[in-house]
C-alpha positions as CSV (number, residue, x, y, z in Angstrom):
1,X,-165.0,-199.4,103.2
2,X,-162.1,-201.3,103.8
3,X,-163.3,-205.8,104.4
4,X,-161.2,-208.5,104.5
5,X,-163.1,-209.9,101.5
6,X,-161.8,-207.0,98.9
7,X,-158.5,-208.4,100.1
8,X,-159.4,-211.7,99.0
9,X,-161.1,-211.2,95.6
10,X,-159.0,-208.0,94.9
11,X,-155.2,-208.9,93.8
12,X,-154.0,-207.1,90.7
13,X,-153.3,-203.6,90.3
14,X,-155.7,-203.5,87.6
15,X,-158.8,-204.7,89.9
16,X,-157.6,-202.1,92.5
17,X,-158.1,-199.6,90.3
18,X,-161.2,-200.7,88.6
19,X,-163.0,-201.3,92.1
20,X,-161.8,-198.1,93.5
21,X,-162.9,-196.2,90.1
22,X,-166.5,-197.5,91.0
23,X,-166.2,-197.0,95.2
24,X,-165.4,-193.3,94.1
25,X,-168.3,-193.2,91.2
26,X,-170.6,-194.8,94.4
27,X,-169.7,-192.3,96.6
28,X,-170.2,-189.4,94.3
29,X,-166.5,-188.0,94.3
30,X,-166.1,-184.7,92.7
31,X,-162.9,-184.6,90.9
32,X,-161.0,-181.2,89.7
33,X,-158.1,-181.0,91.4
34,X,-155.6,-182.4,88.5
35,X,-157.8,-185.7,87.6
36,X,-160.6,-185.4,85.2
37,X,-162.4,-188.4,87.0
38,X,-162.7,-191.3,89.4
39,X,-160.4,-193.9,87.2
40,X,-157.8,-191.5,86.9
41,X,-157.2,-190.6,90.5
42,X,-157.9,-194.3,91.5
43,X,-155.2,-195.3,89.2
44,X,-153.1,-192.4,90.7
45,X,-153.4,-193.3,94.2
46,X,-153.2,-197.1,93.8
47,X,-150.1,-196.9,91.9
48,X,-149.2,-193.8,94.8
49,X,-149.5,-196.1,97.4
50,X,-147.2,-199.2,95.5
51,X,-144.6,-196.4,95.1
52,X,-144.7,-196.6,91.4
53,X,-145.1,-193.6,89.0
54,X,-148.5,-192.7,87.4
55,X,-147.5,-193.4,83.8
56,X,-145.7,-197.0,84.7
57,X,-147.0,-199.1,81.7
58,X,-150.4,-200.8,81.2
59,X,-148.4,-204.3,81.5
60,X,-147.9,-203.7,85.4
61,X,-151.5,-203.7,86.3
62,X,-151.7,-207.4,86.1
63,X,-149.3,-207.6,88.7
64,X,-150.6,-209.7,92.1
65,X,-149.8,-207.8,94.8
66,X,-148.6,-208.8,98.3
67,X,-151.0,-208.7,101.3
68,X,-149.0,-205.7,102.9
69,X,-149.8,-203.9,99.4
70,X,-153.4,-204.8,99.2
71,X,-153.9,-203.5,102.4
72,X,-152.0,-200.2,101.8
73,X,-153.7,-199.4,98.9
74,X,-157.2,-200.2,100.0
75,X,-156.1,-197.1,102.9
76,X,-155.3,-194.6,100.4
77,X,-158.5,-195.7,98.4
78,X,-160.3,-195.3,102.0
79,X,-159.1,-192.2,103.2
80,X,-159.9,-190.7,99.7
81,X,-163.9,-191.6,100.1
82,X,-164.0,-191.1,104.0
83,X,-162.4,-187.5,104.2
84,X,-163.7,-186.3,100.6
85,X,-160.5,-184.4,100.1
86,X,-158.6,-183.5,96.6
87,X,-155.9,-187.0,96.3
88,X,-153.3,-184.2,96.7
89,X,-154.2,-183.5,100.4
90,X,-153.7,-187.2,101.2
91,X,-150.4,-188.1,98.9
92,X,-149.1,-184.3,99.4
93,X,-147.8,-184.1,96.1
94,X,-149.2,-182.2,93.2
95,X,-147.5,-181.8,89.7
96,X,-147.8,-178.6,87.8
97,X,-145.7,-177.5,84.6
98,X,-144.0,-180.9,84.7
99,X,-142.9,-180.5,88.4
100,X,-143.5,-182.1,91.0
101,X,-144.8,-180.0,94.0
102,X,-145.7,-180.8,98.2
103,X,-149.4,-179.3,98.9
104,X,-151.9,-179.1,101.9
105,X,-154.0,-177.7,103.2
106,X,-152.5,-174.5,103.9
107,X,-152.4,-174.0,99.9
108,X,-154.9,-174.5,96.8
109,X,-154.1,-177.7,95.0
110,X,-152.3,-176.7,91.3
111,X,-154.1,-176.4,88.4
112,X,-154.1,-173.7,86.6
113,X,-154.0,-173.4,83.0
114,X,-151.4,-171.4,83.2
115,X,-149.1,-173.8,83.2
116,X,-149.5,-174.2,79.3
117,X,-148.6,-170.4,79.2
118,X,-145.5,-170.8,81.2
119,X,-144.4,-174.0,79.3
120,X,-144.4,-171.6,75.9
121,X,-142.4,-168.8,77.5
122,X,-145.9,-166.6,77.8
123,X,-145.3,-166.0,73.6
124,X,-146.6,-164.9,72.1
125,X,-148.1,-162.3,74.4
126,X,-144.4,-161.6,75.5
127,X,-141.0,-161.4,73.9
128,X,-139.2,-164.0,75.8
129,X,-136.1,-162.7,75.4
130,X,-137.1,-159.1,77.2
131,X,-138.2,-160.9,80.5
132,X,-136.3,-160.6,83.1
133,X,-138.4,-160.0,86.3
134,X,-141.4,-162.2,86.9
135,X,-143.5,-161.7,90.0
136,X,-146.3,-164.9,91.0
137,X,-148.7,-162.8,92.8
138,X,-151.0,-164.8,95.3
139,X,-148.3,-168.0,94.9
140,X,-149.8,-170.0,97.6
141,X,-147.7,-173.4,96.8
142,X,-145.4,-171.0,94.5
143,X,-145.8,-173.5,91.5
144,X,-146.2,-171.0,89.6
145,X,-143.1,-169.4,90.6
146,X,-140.6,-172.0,90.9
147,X,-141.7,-173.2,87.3
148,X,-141.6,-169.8,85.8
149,X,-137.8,-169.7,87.3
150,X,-137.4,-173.2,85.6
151,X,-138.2,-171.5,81.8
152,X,-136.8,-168.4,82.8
153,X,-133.5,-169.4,84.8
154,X,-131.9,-165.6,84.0
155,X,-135.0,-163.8,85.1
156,X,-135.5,-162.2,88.8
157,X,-138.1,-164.1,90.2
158,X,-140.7,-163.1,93.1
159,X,-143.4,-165.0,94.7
160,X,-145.7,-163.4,97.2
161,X,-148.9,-164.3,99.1
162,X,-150.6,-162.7,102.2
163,X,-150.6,-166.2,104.1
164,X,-148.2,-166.9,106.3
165,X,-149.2,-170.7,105.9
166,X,-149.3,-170.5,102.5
167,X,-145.8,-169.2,102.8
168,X,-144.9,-172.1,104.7
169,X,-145.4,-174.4,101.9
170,X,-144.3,-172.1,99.3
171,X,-140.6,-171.9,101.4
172,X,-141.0,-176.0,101.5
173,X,-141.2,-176.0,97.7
174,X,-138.4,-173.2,97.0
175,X,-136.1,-175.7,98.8
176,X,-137.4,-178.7,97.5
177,X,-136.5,-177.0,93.7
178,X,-132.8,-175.9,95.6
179,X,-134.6,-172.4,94.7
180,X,-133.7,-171.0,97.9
181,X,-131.9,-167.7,97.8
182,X,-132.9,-167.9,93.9
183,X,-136.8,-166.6,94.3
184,X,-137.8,-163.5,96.4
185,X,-140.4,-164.4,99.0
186,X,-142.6,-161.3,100.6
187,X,-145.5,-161.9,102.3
188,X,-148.0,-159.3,101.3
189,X,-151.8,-158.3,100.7
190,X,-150.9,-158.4,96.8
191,X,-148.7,-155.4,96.1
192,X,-148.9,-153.9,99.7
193,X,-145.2,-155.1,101.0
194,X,-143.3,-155.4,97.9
195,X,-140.5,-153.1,96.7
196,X,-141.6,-151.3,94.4
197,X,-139.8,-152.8,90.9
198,X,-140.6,-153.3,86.8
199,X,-141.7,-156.8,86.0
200,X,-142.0,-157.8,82.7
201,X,-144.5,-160.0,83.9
202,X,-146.2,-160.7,86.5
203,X,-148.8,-163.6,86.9
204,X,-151.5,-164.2,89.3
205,X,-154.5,-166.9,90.2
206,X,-156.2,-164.6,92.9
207,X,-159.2,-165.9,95.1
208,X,-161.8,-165.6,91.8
209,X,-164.8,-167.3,93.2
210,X,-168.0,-165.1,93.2
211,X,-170.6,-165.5,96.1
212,X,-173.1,-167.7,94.2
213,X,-170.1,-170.3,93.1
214,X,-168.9,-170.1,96.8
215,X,-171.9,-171.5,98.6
216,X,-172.2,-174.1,95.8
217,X,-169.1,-175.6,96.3
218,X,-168.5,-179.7,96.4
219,X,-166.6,-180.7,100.0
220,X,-163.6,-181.3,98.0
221,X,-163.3,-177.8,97.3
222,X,-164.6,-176.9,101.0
223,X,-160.9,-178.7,101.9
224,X,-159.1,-175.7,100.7
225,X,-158.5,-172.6,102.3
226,X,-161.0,-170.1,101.5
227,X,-159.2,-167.7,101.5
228,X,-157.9,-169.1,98.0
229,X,-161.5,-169.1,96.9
230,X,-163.7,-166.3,98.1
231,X,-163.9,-163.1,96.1
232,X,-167.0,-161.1,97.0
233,X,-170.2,-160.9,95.5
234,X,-168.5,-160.9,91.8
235,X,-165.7,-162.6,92.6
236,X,-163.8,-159.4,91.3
237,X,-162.5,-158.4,94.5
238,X,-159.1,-159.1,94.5
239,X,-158.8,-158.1,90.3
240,X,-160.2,-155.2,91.6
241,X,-157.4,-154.2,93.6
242,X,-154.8,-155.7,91.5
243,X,-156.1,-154.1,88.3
244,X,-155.6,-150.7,90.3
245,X,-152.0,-151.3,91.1
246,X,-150.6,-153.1,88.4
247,X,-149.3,-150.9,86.2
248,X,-146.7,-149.4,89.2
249,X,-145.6,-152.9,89.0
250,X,-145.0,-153.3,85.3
251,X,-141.9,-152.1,83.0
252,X,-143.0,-150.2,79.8
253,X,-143.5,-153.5,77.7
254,X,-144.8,-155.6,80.5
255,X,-147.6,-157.8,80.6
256,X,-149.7,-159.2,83.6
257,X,-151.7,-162.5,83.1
258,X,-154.8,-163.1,85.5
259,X,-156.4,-166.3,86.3
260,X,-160.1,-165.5,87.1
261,X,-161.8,-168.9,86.2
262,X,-165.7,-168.1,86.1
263,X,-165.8,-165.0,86.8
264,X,-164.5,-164.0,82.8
265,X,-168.1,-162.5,81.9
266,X,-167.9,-160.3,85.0
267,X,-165.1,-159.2,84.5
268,X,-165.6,-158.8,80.8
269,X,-168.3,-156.6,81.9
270,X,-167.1,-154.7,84.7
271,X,-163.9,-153.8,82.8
272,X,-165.5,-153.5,79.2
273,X,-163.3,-150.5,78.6
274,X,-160.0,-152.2,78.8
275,X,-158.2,-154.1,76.4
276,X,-157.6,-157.4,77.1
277,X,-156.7,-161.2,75.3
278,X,-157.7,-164.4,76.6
279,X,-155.6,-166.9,75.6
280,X,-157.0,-170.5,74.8
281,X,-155.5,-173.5,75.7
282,X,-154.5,-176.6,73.9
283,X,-154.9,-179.0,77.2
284,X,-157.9,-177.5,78.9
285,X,-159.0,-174.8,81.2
286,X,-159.4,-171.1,80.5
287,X,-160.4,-167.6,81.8
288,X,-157.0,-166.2,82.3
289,X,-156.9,-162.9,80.6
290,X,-153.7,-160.8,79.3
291,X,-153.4,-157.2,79.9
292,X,-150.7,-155.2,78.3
293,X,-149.4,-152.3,81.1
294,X,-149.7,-149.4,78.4
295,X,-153.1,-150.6,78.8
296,X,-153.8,-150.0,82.2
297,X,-151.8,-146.4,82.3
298,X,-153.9,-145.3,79.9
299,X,-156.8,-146.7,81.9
300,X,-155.6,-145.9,85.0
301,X,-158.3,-143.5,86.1
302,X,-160.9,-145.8,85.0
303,X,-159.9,-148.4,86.9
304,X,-159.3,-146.8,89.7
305,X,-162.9,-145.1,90.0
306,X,-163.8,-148.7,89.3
307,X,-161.7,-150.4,92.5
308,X,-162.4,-147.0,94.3
């Protein structure tokens, strides 16, 4: 990909990220992983690769660059088409809530909706004032976590996840935030090996991908750990077990928000008994659902034949 006549044609940032757009519209990219398409994560990793922030100002991109510079950011433009990964696996940065996080591929790369909820305090589904211990359930990179702790600096805050590698990265990012010794850490298969405790609210983004979506997957999303993914025939496995637990993890007026992406009509399905809101979002995304823990007490036996 990389020819020494791009180098001699190419010079502005502007024509980096115009001829990179297109390489990566050639190649047949799939983008999903924080970029809605191939101009927006070639202008992310050109301007990556000159050190300069993603919202510098449209005047910049007439700027010549240096041969050094040409040649660094035809690499990053490179790597991106040659290894098909996410641009978050090669920069290992991600930004979620506002925050700027380290990912690889030990952990999903952020982008969950629920960012929105946490940046609103989860009202109205919650009285903000009432929350003070919040448990990220399946953290992998702990965004979810450490940003939670950012709205909620008061609040108890617990991020767990049955990876150990996962965990790796999540510690990275607790110390990154100085949020060591500020956010519990457990690894755990979900509720398994954590202390039994009320949280007000707990949020998760389980593996959600049913069998069908699995084997469809693009090879960007066959760079992430599966075990981030994969969620049985329904994709309902890990709800399953979640559902079942919850509510010995909730205070009276808790709340737990669950990402489960495609699988909402499943789970509508499978759990058509139990009352539940799904919030919609202002910036995009959806199919995280909000379940009020009265709610699953008074389902509790339901459920359980259900996850049984």
């Amino acid at each position: 990909m990389s020819h020494p006549e791009h180098l001699q044609v190419l010079t502005t940032i502007r024509d980096f990220v115009r001829w990179g757009s297109s390489e990566f519209a050639r190649q047949r990219l799939s983008f999903g992983h924080g970029f809605e398409g191939a101009l927006d994560e070639a202008r992310y990793l050109t301007l990556h690769a000159l050190a300069l922030p993603y919202d510098t100002p449209d005047s910049y991109l007439d700027a010549v660059l240096t041969l050094p510079e040409r040649e660094q950011v035809l690499e990053l433009l490179r790597l991106r088409v040659e290894k098909r990964q996410p641009a978050a696996y090669i920069t290992h940065e991600s930004w979620f809530c506002g925050l700027r996080f380290y990912v690889d591929e030990r952990v999903l790369v952020p982008r969950s909706p629920i960012a929105e909820l946490i940046a609103n305090h989860f009202e109205p589904w919650v009285d903000s004032s009432q929350v003070h211990r919040i448990l990220d359930l399946c953290c992998g990179s702990a965004c979810i976590g450490i940003a939670a702790k950012y709205h909620f600096m008061d609040a108890e805050v617990c991020v767990a996840d049955i990876s150990p590698d996962a965990l790796e990265v999540a510690a990275m990012n607790l110390a990154e935030h100085d949020l060591e010794g500020e956010i519990s850490l457990y690894q755990s298969d979900l509720f398994d090996a954590i202390p039994r405790q009320a949280f007000d609210v707990i949020v998760t983004n389980p593996p959600y991908v049913d069998a069908e979506d699995m084997a469809a997957l693009g090879d960007e999303y066959r760079c992430e750990p599966e075990v981030g993914l994969s969620a049985g025939e329904d994709g309902l496995a890990l709800v399953d077990r979640i559902l079942e637990n919850a509510a010995d993890y909730l205070s009276e007026q808790g709340v737990i928000f669950i990402e489960v992406g495609n699988s909402r009509a499943a789970m509508e399905q499978k759990y058509d008994f139990l009352p539940m809101t799904w919030p919609e979002f202002e910036l995009g995304g959806a199919g995280v659902c909000c379940i009020q823990a009265r709610d699953l007490r008074r389902q509790q036996s339901a459920i359980a034949t259900i996850a049984g």
